[in-house]
C-alpha positions in Angstrom: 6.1 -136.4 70.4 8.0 -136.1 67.3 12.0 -135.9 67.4 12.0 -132.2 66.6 9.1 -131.5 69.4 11.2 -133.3 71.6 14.5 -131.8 70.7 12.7 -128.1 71.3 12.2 -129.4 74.5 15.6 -131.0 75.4 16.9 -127.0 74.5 14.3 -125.2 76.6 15.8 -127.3 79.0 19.1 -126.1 78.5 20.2 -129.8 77.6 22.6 -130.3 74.9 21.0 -132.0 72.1 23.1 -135.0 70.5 21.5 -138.1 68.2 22.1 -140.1 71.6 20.5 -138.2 73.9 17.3 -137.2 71.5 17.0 -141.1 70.7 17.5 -141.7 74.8 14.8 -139.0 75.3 12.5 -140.2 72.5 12.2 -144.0 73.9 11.5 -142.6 77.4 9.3 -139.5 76.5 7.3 -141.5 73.8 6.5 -144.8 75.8 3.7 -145.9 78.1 5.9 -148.5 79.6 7.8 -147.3 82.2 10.5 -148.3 80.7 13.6 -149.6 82.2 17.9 -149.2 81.6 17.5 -152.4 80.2 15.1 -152.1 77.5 15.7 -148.3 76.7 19.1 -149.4 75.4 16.9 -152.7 73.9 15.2 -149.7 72.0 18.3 -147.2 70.7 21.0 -150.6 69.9 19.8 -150.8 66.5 20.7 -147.0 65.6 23.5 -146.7 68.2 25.7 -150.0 68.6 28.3 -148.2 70.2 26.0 -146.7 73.1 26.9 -147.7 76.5 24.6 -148.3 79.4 26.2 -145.4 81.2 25.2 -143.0 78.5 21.7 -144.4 79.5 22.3 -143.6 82.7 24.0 -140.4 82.7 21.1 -139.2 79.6 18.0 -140.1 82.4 20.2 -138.5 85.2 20.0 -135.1 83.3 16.3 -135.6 82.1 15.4 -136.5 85.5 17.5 -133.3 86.2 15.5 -131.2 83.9 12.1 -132.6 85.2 11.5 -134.1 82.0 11.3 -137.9 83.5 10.3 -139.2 87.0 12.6 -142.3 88.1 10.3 -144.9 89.9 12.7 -147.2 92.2 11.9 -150.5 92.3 13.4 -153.7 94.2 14.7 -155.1 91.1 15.5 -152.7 89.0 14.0 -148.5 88.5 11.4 -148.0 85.6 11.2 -144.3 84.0 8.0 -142.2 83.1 7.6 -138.9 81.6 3.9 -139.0 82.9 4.9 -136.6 85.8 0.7 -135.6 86.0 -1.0 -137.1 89.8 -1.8 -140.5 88.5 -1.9 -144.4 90.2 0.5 -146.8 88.7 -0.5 -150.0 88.4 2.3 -152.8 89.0 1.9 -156.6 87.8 3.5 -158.5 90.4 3.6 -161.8 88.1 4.8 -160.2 84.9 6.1 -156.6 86.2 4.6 -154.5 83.7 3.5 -150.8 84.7 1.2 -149.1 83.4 -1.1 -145.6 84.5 -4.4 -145.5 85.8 -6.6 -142.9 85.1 -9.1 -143.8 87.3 -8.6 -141.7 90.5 -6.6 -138.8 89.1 -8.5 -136.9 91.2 -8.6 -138.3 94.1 -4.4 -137.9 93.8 -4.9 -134.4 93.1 -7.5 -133.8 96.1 -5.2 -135.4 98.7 -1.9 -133.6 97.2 -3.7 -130.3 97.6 -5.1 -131.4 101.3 -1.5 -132.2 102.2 -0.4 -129.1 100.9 -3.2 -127.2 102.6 -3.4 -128.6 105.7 0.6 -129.1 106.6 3.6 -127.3 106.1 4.9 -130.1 103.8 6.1 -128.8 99.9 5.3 -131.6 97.3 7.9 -131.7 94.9 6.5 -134.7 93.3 4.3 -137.9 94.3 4.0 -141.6 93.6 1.0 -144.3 93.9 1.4 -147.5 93.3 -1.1 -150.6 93.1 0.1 -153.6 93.2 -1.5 -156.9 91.8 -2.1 -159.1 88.7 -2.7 -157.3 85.3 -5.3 -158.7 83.0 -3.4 -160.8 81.1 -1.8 -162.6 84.4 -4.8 -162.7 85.8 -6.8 -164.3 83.2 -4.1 -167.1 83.4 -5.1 -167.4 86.8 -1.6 -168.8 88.1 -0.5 -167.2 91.8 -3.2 -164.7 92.3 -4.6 -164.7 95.3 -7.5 -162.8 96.3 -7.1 -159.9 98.3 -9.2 -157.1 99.0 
């Protein structure tokens, strides 16, 4: 997305634009990553040396707000996404990378519409994780085992 598409957005939203929050929004909104605090504010320092982690914070608190962003809790630390479409995350356990699967989108979509169907339950948003050895750690072939 470019800044002004996502600055459109931020005021649909009825979120005050500033250059913080757009560059906040634009590292979240335009990355793959699932990115975390840590490296959004690795990604906005340059332009905003000033900017505080709790400006992070409190920014992804009010896209999250807005259903803009999904916050996916992890052990160590939570990782953002703006890919809020069913989906299976896949999660290196050597290197911690994230990254979305496309395979099975619809098999997430067919069980979130059974569950909805066939319970009284309200989905107000979902989560799949995989968890293994990307390619790269794989290939080095240090600490995977084999499981099926």
């Amino acid at each position: 997305m470019t800044r002004q598409e996502i600055a459109l957005l931020l005021r649909q939203g009825g979120i005050r634009v500033t250059p913080q929050r757009l560059a906040i929004s634009e590292a979240v909104l335009n990355s793959s990553d699932h990115p975390s605090v840590q490296q959004i504010y690795e990604r906005v320092k340059d332009h905003f040396p000033s900017m505080t982690l709790a400006t992070i914070y409190s920014t992804l608190d009010v896209l999250e707000n807005s259903g803009l962003i999904q916050e996916l809790p992890f052990p160590q630390f939570s990782r953002y996404e703006s890919n809020l479409e069913p989906h299976v995350n896949l999660v290196c356990v050597k290197c911690g990378t994230v990254t979305d699967a496309y395979i099975g989108h619809d098999s997430v979509v067919t069980l979130k519409n059974q569950i909805v169907g066939e319970t009284r339950f309200k989905v107000g948003w979902q989560r799949v994780d995989f968890h293994g050895w990307c390619s790269l750690c794989a290939n080095k072939g240090t600490d995977v085992a084999r499981v099926s």
